[in-house]
PDB file of N, H, CA, C and O in Angstrom:
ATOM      1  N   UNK A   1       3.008  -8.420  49.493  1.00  0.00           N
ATOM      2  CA  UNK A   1       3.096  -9.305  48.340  1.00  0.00           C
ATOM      3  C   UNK A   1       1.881 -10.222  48.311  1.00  0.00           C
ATOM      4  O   UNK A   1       1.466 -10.627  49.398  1.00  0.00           O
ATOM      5  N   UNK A   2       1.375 -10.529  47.398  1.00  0.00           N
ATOM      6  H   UNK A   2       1.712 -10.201  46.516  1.00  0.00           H
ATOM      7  CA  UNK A   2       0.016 -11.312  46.883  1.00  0.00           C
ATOM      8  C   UNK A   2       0.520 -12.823  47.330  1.00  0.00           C
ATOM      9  O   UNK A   2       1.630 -13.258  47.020  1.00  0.00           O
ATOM     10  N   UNK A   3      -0.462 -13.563  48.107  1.00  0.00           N
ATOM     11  H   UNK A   3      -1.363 -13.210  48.358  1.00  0.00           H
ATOM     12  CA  UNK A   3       0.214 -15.013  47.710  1.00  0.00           C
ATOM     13  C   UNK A   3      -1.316 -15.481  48.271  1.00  0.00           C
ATOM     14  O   UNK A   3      -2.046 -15.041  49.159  1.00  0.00           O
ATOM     15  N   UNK A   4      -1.441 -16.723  47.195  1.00  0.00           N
ATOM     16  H   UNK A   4      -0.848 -17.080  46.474  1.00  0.00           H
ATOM     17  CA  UNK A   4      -2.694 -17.272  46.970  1.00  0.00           C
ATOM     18  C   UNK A   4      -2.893 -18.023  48.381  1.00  0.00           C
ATOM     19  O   UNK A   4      -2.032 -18.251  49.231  1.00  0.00           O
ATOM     20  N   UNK A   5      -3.871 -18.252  48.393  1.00  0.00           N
ATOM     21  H   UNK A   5      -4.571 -18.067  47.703  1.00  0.00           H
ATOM     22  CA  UNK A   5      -4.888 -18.360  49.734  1.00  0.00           C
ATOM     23  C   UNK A   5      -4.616 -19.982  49.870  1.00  0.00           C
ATOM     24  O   UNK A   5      -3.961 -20.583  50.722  1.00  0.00           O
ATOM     25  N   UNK A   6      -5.212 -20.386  48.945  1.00  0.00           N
ATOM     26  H   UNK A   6      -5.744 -19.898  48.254  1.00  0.00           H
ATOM     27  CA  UNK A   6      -5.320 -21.708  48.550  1.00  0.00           C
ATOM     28  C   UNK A   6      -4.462 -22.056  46.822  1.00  0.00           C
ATOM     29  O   UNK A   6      -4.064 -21.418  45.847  1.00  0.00           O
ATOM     30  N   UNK A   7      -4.538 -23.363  47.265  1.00  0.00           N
ATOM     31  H   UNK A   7      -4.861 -23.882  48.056  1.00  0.00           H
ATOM     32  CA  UNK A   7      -3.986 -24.064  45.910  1.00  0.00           C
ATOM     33  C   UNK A   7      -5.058 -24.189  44.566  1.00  0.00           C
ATOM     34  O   UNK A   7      -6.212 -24.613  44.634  1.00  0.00           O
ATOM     35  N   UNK A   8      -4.421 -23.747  43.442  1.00  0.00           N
ATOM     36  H   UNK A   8      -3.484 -23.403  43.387  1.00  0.00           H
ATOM     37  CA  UNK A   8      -5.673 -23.754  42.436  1.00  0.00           C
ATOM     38  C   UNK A   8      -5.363 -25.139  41.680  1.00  0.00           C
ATOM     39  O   UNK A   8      -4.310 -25.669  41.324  1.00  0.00           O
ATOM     40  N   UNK A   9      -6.241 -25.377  41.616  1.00  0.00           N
ATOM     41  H   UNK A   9      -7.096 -24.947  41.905  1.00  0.00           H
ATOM     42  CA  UNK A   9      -6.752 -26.936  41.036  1.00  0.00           C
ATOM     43  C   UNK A   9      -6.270 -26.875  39.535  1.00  0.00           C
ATOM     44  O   UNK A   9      -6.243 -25.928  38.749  1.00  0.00           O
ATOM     45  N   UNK A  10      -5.846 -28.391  39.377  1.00  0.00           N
ATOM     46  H   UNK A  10      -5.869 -29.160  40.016  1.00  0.00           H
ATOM     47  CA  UNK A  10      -5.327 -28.545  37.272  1.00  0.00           C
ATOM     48  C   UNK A  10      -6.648 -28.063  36.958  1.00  0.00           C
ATOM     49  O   UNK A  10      -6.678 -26.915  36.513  1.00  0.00           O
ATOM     50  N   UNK A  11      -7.723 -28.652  37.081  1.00  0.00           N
ATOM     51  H   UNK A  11      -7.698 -29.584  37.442  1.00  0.00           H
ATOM     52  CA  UNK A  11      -9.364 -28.173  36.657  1.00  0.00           C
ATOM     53  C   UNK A  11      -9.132 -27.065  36.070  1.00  0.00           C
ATOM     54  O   UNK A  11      -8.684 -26.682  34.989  1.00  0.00           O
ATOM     55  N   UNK A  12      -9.826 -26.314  37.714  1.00  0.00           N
ATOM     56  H   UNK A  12     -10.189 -26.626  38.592  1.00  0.00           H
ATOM     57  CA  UNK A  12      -9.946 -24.863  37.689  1.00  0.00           C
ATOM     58  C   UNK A  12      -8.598 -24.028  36.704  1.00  0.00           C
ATOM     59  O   UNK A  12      -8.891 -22.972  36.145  1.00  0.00           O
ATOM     60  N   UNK A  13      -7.378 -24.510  36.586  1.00  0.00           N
ATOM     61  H   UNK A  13      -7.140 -25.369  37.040  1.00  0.00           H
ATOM     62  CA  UNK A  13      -6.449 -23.628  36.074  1.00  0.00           C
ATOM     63  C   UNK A  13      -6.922 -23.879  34.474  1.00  0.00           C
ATOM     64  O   UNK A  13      -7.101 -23.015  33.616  1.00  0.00           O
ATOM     65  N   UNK A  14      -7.030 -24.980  34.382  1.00  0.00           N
ATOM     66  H   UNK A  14      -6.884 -25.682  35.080  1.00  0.00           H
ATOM     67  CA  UNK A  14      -7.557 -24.927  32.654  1.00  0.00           C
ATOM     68  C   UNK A  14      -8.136 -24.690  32.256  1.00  0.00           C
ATOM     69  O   UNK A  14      -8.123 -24.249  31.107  1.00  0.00           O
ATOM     70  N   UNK A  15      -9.427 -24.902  33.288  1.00  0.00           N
ATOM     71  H   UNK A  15      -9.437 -25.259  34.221  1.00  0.00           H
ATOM     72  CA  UNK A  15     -10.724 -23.776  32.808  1.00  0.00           C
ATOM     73  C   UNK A  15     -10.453 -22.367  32.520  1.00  0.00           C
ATOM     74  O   UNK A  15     -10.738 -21.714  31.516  1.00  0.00           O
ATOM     75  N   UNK A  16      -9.817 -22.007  33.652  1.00  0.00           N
ATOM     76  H   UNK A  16      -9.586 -22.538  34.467  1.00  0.00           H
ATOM     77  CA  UNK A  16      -9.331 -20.428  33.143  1.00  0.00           C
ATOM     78  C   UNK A  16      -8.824 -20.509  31.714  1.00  0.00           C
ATOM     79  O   UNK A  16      -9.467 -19.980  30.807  1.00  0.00           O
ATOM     80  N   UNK A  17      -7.680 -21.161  31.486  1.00  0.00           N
ATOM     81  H   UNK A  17      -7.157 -21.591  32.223  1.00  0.00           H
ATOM     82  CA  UNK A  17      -7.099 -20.980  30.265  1.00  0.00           C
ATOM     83  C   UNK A  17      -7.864 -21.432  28.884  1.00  0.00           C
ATOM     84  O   UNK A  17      -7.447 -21.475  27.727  1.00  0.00           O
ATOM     85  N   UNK A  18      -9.082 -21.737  29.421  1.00  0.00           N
ATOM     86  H   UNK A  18      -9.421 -21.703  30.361  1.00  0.00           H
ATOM     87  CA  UNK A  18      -9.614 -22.441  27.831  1.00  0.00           C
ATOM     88  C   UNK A  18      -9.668 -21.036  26.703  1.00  0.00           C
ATOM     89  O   UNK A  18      -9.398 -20.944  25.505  1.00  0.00           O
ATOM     90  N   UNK A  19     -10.121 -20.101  27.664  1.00  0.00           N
ATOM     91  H   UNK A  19     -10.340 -20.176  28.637  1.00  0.00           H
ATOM     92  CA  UNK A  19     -10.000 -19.017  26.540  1.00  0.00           C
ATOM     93  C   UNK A  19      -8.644 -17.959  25.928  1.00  0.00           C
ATOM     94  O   UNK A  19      -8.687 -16.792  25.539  1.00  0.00           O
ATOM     95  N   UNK A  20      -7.615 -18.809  26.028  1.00  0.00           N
ATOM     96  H   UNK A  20      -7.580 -19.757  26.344  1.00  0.00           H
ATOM     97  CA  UNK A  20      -6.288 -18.086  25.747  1.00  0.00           C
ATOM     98  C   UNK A  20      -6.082 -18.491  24.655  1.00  0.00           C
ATOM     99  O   UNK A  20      -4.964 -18.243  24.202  1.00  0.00           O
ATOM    100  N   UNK A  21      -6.931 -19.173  23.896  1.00  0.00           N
ATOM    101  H   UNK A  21      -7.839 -19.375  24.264  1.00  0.00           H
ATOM    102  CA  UNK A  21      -6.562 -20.040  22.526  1.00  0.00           C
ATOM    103  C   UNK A  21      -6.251 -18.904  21.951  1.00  0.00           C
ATOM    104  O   UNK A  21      -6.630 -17.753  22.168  1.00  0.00           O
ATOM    105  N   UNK A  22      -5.148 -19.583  20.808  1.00  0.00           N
ATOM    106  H   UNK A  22      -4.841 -20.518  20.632  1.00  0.00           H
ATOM    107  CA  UNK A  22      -5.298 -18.056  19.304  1.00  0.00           C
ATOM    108  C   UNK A  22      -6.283 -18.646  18.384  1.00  0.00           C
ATOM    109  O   UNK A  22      -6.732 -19.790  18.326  1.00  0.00           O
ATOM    110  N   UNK A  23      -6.496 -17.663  17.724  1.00  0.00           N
ATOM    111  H   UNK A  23      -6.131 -16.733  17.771  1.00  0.00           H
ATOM    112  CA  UNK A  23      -7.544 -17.911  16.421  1.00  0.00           C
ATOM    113  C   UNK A  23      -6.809 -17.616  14.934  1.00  0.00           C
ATOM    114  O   UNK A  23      -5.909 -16.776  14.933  1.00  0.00           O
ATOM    115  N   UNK A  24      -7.048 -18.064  14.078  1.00  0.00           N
ATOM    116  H   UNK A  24      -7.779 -18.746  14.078  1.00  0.00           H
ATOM    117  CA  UNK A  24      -6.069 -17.842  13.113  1.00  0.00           C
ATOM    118  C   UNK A  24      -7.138 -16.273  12.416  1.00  0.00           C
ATOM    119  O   UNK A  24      -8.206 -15.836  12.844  1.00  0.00           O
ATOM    120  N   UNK A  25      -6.254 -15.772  11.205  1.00  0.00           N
ATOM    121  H   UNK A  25      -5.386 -16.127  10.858  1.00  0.00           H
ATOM    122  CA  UNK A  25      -7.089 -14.379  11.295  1.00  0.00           C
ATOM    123  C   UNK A  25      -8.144 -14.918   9.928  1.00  0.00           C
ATOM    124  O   UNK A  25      -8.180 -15.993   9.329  1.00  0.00           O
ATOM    125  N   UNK A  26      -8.933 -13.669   9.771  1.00  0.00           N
ATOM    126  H   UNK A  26      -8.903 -12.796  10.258  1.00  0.00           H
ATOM    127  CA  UNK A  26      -9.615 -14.082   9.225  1.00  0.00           C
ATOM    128  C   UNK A  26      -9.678 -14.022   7.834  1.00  0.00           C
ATOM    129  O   UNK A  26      -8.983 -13.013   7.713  1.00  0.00           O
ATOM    130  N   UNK A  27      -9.993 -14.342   6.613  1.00  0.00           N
ATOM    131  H   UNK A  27     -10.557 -15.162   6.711  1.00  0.00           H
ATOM    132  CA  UNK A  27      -9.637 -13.524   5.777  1.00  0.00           C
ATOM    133  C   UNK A  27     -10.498 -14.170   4.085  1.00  0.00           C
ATOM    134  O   UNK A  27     -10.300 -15.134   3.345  1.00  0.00           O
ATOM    135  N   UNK A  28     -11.160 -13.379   4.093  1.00  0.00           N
ATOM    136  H   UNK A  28     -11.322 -12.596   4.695  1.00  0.00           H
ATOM    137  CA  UNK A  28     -12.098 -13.301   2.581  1.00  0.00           C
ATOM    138  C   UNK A  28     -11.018 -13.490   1.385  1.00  0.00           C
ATOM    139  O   UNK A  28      -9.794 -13.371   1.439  1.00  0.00           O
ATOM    140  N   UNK A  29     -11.885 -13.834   0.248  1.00  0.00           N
ATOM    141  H   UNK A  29     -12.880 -13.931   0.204  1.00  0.00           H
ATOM    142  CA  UNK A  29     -11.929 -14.108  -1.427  1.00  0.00           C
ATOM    143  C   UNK A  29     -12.210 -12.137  -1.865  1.00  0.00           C
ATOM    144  O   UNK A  29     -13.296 -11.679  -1.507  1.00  0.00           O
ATOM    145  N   UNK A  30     -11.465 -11.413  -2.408  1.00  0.00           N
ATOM    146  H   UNK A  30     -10.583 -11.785  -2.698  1.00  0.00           H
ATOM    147  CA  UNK A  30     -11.658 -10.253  -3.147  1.00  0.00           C
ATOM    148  C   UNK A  30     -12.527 -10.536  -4.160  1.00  0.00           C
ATOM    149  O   UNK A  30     -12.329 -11.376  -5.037  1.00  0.00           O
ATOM    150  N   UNK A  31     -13.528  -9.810  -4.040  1.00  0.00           N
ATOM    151  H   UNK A  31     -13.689  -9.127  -3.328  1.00  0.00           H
ATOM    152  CA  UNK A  31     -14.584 -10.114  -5.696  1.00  0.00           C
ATOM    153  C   UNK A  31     -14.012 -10.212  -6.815  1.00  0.00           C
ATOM    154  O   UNK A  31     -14.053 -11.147  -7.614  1.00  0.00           O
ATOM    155  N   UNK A  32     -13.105  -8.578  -6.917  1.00  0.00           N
ATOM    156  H   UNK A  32     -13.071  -7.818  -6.268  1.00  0.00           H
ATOM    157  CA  UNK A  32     -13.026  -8.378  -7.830  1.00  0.00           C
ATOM    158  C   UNK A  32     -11.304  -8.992  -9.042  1.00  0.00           C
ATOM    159  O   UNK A  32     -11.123  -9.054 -10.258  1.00  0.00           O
ATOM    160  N   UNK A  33     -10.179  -9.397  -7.457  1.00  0.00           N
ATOM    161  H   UNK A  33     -10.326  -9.346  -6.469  1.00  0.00           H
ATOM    162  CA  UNK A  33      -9.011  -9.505  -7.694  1.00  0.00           C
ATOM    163  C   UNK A  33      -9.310 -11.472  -7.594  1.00  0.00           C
ATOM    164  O   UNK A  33      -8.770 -12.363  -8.250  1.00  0.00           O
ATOM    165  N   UNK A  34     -10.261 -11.550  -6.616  1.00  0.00           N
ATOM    166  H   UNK A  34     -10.700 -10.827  -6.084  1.00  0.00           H
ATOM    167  CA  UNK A  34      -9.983 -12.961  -6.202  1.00  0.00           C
ATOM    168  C   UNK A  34      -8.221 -13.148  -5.326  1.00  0.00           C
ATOM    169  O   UNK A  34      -7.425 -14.087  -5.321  1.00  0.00           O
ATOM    170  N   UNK A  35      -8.186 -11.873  -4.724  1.00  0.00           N
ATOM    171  H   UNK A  35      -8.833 -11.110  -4.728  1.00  0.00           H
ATOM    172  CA  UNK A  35      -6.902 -12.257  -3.996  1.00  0.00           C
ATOM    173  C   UNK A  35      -7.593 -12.337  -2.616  1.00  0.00           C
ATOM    174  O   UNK A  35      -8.751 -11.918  -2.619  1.00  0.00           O
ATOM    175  N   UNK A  36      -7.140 -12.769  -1.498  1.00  0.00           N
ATOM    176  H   UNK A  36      -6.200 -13.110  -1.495  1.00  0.00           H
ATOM    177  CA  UNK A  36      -7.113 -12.990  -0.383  1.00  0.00           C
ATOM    178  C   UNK A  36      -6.979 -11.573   0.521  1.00  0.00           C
ATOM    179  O   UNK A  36      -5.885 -11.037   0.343  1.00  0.00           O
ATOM    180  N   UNK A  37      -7.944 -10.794   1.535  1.00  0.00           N
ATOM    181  H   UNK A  37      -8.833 -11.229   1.679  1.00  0.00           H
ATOM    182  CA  UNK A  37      -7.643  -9.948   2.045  1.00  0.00           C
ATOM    183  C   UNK A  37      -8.770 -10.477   3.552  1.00  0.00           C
ATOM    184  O   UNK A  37      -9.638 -11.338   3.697  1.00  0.00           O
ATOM    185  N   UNK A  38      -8.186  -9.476   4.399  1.00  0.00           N
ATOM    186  H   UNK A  38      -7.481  -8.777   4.282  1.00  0.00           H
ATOM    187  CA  UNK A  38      -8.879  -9.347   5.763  1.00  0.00           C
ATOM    188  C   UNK A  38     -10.060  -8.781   5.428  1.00  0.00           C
ATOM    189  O   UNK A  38      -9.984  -7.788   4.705  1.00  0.00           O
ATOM    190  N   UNK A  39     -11.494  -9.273   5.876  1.00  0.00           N
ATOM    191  H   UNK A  39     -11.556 -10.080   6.463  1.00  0.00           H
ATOM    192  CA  UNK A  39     -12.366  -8.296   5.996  1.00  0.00           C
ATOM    193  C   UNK A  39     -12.475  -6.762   6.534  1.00  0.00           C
ATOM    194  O   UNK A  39     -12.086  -6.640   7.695  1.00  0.00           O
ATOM    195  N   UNK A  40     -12.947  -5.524   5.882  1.00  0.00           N
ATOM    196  H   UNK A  40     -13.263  -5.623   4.938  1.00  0.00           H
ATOM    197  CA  UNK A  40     -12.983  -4.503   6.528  1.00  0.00           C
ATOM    198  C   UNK A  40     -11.864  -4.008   6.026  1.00  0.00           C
ATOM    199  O   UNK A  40     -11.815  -2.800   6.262  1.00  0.00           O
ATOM    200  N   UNK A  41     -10.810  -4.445   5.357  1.00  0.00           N
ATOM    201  H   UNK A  41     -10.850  -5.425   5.165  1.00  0.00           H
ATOM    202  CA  UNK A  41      -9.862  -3.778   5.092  1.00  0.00           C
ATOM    203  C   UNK A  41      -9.819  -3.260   3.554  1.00  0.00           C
ATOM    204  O   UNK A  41     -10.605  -3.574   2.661  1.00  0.00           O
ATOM    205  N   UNK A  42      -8.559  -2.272   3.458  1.00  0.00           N
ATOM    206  H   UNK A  42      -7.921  -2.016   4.184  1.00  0.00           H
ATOM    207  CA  UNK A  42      -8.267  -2.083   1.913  1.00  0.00           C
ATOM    208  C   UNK A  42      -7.467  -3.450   1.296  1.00  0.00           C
ATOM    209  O   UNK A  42      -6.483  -4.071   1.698  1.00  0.00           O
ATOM    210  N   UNK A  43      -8.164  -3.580   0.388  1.00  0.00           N
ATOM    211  H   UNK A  43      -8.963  -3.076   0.061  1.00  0.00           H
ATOM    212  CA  UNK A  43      -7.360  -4.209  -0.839  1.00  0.00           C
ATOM    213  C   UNK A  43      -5.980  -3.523  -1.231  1.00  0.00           C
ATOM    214  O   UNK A  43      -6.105  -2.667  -2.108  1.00  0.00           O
ATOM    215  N   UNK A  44      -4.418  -3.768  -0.659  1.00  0.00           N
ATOM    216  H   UNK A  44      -4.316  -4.463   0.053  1.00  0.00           H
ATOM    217  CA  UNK A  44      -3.405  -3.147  -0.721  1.00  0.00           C
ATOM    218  C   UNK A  44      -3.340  -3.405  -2.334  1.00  0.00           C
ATOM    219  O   UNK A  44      -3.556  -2.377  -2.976  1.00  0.00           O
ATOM    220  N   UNK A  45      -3.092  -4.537  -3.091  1.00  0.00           N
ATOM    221  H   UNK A  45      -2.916  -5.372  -2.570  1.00  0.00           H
ATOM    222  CA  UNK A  45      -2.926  -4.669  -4.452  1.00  0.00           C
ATOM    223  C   UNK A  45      -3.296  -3.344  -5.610  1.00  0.00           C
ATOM    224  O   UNK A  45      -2.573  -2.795  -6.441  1.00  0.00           O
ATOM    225  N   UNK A  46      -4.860  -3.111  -5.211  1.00  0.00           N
ATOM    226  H   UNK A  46      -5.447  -3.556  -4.536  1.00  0.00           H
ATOM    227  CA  UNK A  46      -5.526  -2.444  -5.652  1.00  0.00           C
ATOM    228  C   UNK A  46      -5.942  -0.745  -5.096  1.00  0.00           C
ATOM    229  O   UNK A  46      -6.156   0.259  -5.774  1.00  0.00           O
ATOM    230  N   UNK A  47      -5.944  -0.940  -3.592  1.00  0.00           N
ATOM    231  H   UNK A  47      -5.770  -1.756  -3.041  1.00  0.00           H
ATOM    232  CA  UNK A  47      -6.186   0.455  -3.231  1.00  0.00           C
ATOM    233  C   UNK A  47      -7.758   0.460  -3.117  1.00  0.00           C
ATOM    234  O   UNK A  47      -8.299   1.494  -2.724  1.00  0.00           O
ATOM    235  N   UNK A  48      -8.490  -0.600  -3.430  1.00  0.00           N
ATOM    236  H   UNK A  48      -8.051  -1.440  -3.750  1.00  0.00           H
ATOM    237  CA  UNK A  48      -9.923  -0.403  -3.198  1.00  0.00           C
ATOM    238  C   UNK A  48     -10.208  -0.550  -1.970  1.00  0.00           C
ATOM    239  O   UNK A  48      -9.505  -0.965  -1.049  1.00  0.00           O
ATOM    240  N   UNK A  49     -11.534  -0.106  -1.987  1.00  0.00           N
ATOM    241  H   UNK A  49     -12.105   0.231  -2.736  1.00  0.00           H
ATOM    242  CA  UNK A  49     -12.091  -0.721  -0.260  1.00  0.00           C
ATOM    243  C   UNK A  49     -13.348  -0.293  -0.438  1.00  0.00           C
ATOM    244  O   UNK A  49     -13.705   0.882  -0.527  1.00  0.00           O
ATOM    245  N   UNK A  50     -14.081  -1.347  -0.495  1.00  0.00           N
ATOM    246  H   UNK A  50     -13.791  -2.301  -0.423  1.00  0.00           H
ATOM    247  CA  UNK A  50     -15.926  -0.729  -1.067  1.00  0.00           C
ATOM    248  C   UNK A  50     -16.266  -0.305  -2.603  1.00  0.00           C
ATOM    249  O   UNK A  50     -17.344   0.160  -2.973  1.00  0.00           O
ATOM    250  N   UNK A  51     -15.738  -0.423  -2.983  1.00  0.00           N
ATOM    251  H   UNK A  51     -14.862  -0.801  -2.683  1.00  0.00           H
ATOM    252  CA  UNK A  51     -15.813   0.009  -4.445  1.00  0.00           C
ATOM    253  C   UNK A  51     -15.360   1.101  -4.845  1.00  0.00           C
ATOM    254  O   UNK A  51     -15.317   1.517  -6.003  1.00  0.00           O
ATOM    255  N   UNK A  52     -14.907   1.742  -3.610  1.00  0.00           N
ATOM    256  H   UNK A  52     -14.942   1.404  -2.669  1.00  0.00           H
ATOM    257  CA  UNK A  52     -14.307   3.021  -4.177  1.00  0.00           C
ATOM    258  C   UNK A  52     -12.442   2.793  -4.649  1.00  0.00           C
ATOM    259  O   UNK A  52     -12.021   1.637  -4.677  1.00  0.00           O
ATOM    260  N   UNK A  53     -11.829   3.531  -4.861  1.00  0.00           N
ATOM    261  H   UNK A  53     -12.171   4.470  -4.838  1.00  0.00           H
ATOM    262  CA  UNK A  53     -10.327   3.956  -5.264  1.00  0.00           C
ATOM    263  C   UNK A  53      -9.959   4.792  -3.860  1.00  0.00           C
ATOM    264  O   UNK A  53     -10.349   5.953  -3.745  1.00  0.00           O
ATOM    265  N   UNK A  54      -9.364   4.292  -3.041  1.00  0.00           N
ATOM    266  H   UNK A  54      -9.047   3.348  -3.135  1.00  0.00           H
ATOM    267  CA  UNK A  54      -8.896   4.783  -1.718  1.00  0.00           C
ATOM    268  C   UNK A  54      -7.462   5.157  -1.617  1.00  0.00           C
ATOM    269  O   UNK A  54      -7.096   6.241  -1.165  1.00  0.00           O
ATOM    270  N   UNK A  55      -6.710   4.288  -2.023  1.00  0.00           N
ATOM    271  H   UNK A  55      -7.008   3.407  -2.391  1.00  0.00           H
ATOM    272  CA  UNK A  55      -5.250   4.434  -2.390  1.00  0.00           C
ATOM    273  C   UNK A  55      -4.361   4.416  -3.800  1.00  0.00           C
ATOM    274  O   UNK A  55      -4.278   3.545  -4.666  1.00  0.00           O
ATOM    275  N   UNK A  56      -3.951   5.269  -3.725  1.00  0.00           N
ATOM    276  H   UNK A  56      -4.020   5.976  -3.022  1.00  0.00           H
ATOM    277  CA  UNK A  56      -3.389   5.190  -5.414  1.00  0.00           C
ATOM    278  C   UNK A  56      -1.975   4.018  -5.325  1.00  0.00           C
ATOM    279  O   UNK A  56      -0.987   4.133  -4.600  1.00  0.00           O
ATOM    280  N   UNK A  57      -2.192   3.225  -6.029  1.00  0.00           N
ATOM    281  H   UNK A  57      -2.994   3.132  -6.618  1.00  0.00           H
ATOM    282  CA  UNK A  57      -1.144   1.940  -6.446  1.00  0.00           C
ATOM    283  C   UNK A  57       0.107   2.674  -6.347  1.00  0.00           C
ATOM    284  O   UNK A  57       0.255   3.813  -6.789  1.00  0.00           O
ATOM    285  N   UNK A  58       1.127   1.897  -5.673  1.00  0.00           N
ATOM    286  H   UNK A  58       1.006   0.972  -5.315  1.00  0.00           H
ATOM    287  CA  UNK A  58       2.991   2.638  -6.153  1.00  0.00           C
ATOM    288  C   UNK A  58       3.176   2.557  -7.227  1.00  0.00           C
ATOM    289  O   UNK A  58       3.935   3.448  -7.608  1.00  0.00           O
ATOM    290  N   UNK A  59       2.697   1.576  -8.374  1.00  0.00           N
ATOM    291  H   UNK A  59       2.081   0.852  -8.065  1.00  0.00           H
ATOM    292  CA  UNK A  59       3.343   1.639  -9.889  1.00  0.00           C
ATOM    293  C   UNK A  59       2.470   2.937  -9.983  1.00  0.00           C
ATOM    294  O   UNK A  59       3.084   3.961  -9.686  1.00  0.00           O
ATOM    295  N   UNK A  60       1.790   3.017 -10.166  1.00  0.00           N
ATOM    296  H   UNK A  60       1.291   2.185 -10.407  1.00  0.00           H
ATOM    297  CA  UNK A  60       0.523   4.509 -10.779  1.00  0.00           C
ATOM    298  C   UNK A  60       1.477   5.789  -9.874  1.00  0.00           C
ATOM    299  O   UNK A  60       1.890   6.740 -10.538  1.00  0.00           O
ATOM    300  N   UNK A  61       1.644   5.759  -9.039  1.00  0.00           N
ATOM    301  H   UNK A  61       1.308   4.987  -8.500  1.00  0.00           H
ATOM    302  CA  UNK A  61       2.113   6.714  -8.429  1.00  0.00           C
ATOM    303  C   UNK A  61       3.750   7.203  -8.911  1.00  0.00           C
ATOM    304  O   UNK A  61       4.192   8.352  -8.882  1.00  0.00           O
ATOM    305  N   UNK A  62       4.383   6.104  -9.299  1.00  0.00           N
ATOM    306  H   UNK A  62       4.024   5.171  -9.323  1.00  0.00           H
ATOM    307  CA  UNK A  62       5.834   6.320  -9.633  1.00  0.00           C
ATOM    308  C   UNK A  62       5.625   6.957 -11.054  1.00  0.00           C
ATOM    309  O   UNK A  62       6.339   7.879 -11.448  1.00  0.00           O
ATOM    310  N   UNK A  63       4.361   6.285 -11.985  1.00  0.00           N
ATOM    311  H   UNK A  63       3.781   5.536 -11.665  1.00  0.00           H
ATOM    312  CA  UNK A  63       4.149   7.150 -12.887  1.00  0.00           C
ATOM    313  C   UNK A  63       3.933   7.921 -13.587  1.00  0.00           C
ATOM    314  O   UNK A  63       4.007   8.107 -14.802  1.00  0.00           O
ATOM    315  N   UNK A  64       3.481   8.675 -12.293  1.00  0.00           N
ATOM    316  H   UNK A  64       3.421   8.524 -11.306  1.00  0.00           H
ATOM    317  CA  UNK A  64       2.761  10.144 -12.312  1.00  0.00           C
ATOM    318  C   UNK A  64       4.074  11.144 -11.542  1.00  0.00           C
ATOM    319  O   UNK A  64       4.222  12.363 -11.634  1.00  0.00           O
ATOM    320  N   UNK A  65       4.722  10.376 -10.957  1.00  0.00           N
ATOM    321  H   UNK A  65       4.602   9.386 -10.883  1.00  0.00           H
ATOM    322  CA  UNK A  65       6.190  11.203 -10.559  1.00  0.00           C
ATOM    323  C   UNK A  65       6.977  11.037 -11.347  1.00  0.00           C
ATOM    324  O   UNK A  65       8.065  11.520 -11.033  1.00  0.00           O
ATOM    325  N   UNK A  66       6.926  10.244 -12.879  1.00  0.00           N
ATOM    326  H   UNK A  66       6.043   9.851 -13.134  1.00  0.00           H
ATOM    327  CA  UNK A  66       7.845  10.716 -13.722  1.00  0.00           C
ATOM    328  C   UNK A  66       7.713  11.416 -14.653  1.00  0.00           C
ATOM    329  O   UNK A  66       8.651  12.034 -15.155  1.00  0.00           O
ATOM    330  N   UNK A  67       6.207  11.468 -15.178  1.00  0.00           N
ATOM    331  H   UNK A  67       5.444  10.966 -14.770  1.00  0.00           H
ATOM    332  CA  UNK A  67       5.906  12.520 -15.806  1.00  0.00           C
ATOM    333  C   UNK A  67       5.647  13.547 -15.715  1.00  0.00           C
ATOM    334  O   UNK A  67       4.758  13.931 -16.476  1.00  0.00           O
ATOM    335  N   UNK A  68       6.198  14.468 -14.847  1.00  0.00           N
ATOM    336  H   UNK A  68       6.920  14.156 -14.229  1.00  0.00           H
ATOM    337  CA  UNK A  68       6.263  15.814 -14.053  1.00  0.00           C
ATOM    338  C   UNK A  68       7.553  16.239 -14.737  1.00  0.00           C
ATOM    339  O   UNK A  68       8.077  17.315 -14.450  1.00  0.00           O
TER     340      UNK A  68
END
């Protein structure tokens, strides 16, 4: 079983921990929606991502499954 050698110091223990902080995430202005998204990601609203059409919308999609 592991058992520490010595006693670790308040210091030293907080130093360790300075980097356990959280960060809140990050998250951009959409050009084109002006909605709020993560960088790097798709625009779920829209289905964009780069200017392209990546995902087809559920309303668009339900409407193309009813006109079948």
């Amino acid at each position: 079983m592991a058992v520490p050698k010595k006693k670790v110091s308040k210091s030293r223990r907080d130093m360790r921990r300075a980097h356990h902080a959280l960060t809140p995430p990050t998250v951009v202005e959409d050009k084109d929606t002006g909605e709020y998204r993560r960088p790097h990601h798709i625009d779920l609203k829209t289905g964009m991502y780069r200017g392209r059409q990546v995902l087809v919308r559920r309303e668009e999609a339900e409407e193309d499954e009813g006109e079948e």
